[in-house]
C-alpha positions in Angstrom: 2.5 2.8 -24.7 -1.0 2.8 -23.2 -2.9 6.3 -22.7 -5.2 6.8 -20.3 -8.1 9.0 -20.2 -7.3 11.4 -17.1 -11.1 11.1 -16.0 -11.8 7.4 -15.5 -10.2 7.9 -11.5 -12.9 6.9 -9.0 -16.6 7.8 -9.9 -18.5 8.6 -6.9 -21.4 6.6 -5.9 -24.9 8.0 -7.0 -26.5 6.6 -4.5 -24.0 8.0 -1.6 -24.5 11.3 -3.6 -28.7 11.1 -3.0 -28.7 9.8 0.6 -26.3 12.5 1.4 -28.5 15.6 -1.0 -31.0 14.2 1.1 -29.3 14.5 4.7 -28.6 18.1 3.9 -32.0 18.6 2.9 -33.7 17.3 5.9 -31.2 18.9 7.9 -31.8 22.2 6.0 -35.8 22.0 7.0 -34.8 21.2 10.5 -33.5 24.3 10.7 -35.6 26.5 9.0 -38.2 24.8 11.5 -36.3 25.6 14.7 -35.1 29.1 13.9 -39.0 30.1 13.2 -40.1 28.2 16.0 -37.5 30.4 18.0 -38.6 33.4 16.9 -42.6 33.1 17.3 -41.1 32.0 20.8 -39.1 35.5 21.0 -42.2 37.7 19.8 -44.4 36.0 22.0 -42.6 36.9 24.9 -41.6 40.6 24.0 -45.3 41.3 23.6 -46.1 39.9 26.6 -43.1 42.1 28.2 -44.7 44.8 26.4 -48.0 44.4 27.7 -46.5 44.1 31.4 -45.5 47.5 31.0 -47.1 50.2 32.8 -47.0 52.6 30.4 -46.1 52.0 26.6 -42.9 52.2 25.3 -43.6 55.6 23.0 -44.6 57.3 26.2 -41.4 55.7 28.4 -39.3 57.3 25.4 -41.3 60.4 25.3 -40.6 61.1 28.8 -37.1 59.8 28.8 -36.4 62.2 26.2 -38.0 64.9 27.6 -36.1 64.7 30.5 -32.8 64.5 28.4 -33.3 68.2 27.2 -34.2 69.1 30.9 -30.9 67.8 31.8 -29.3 69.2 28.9 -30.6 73.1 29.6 -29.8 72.3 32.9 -26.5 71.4 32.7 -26.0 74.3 29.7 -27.1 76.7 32.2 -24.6 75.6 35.2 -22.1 75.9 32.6 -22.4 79.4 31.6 -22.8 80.7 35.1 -19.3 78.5 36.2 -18.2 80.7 33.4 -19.6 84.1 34.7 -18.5 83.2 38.3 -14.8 82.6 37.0 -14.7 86.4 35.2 -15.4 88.1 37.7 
């Protein structure tokens, strides 16, 4: 009877295991490098969007909201007085 040790199965090769560490590595860095070069890209753009604008974008939401209550009031008011118009 022989016994074997159950771990001497195939060893992987060290230096498969560095090019490969190293592949991932460089690949990891490539991509870091992209995704910021992507995004200065993106901000560079919406400010210039931003500064194409006529007005800036706290006074387009000022006034868009302000008109949102108009509407709202508005419509509030139209309501109440279909309700009137219906009692009577």
């Amino acid at each position: 009877m022989t016994t074997q040790s159950p771990t001497t199965g195939v060893r992987p090769s060290s230096t498969a295991m560095i090019v490969g560490i190293s592949l991932v590595a460089t690949g990891g860095m490539i991509a870091i490098c992209g995704v910021g070069l992507a995004g200065a890209v993106m901000v560079k753009g919406a400010r210039r969007w931003i500064r194409a604008q006529q007005a800036p974008p706290t006074a387009i939401t000022g006034r868009k909201l302000g008109q949102a209550k108009v509407a709202t009031t508005a419509t509030s008011a139209w309501q109440s007085g279909m309700a009137g118009s219906r009692a009577r």
